[in-house]
One Martini backbone bead per residue (centre of mass of N, CA, C, O) as a GRO file, in nm:
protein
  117
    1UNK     BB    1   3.633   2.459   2.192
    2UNK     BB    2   3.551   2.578   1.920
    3UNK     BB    3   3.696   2.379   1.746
    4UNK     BB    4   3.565   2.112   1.789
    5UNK     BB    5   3.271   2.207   1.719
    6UNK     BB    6   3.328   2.298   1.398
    7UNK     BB    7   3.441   1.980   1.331
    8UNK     BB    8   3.150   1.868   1.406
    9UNK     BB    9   2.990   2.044   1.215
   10UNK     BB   10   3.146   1.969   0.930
   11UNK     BB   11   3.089   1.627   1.000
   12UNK     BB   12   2.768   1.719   1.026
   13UNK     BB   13   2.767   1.814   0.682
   14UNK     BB   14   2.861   1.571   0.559
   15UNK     BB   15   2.658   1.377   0.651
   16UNK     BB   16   2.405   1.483   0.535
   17UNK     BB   17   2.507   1.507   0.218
   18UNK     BB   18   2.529   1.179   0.222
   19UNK     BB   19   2.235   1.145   0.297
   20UNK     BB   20   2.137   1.305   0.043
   21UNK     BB   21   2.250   1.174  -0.164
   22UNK     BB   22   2.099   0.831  -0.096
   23UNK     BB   23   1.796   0.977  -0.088
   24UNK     BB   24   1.791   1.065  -0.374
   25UNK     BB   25   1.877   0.738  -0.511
   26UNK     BB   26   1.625   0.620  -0.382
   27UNK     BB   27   1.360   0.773  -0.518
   28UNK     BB   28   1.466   0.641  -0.784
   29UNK     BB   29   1.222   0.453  -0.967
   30UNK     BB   30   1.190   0.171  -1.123
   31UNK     BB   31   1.023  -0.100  -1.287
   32UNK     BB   32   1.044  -0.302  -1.071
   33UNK     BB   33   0.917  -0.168  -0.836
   34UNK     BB   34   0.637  -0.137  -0.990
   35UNK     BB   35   0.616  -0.419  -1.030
   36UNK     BB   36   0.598  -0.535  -0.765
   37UNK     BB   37   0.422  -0.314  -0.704
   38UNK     BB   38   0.176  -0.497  -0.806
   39UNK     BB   39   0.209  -0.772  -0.752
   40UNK     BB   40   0.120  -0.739  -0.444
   41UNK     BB   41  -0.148  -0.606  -0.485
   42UNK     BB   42  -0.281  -0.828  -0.601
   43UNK     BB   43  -0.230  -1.062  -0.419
   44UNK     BB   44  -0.376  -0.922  -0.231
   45UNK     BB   45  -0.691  -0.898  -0.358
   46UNK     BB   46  -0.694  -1.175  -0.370
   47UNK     BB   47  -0.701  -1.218  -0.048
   48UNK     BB   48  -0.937  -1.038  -0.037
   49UNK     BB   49  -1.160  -1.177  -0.181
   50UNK     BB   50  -1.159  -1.432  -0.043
   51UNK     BB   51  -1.216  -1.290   0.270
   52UNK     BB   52  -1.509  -1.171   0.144
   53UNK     BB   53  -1.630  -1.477   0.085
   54UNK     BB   54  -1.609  -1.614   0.342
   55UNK     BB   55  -1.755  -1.382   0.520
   56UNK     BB   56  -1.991  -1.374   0.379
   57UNK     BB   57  -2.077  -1.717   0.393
   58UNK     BB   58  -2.094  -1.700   0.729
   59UNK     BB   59  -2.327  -1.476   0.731
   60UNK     BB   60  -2.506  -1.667   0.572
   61UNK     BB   61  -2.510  -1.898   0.800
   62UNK     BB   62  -2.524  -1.695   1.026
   63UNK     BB   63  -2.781  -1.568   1.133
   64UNK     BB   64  -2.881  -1.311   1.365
   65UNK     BB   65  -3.125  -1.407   1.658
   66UNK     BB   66  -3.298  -1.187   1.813
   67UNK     BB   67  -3.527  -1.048   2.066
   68UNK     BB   68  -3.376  -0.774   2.035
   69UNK     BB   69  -3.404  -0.484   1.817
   70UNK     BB   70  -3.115  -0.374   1.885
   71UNK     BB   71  -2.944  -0.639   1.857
   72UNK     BB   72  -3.019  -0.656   1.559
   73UNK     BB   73  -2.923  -0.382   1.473
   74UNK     BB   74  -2.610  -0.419   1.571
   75UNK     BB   75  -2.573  -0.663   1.430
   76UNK     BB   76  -2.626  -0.566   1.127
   77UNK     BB   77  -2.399  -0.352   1.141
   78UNK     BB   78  -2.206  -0.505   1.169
   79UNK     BB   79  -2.180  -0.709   0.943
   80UNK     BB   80  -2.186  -0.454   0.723
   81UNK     BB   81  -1.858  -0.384   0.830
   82UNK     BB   82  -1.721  -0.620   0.735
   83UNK     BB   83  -1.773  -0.651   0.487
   84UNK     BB   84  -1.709  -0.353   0.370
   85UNK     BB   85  -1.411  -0.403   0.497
   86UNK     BB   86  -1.343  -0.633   0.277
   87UNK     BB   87  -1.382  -0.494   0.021
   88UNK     BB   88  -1.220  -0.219   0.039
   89UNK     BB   89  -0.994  -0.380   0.007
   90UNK     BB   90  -1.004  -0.510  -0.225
   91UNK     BB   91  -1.038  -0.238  -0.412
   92UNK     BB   92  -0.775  -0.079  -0.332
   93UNK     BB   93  -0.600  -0.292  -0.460
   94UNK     BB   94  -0.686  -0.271  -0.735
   95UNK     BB   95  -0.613   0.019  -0.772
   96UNK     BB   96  -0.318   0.001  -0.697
   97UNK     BB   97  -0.251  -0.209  -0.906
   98UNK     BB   98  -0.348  -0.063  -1.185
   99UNK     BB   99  -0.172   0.207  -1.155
  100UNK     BB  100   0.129   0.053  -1.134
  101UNK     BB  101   0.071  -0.127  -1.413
  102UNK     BB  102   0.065   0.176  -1.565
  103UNK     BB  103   0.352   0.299  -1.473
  104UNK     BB  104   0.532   0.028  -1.546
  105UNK     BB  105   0.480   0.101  -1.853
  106UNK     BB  106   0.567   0.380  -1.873
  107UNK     BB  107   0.838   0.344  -1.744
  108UNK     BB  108   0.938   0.195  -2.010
  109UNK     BB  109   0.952   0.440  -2.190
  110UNK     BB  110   1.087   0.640  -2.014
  111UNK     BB  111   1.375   0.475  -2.046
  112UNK     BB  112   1.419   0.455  -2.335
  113UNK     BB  113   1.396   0.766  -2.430
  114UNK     BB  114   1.646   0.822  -2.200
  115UNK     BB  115   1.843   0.675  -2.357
  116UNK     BB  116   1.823   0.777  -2.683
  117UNK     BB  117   1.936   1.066  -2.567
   0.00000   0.00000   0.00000
């Protein structure tokens, strides 16, 4: 039986070697994938800008009156944290936007000067 363990164990270490070949090439990321990456972040952006100005403007039409108040500040403060993770969505995607757009451009330069050499 030791044979066959062998056999499986050195095709079961060509088949990592191969995988991690791919997951190398893999790694290396181009301008495009980060021009993508970019183009992606801002549309969410755009997205998330829209849905919480509709957000801001239901709550502002909509405004909760309860007579009792604790309810009253429980409805201020869901309201104030919707408001918030739709902002907060809003800016991370803009700031991950801009990184990306930032890489992107760097990305070109240094794909040029790698060439070069």
């Amino acid at each position: 039986m030791e044979p066959f363990q062998q056999s499986s164990n050195s095709s079961d270490e060509e088949k990592l070697n191969k995988a991690d070949e791919k997951s190398s090439l893999s790694k290396e990321k181009g301008p495009l994938s980060f021009l993508s990456g970019a183009l992606t972040s801002i549309f969410f952006t755009w997205l998330s800008f829209f849905i919480s100005k509709k957000v801001v403007i239901y709550f502002a039409l909509h405004s909760p009156s309860y007579t009792s108040p604790i309810a009253q500040s429980i409805a201020s403060a869901m309201k104030t944290l919707a408001i918030g993770i739709c902002f907060l969505a809003t800016f991370t995607f803009g700031f991950i936007g801009i990184g990306l757009t930032i890489v992107f451009i760097r990305s070109l330069f240094t794909v040029n000067s790698i060439k070069d050499d």
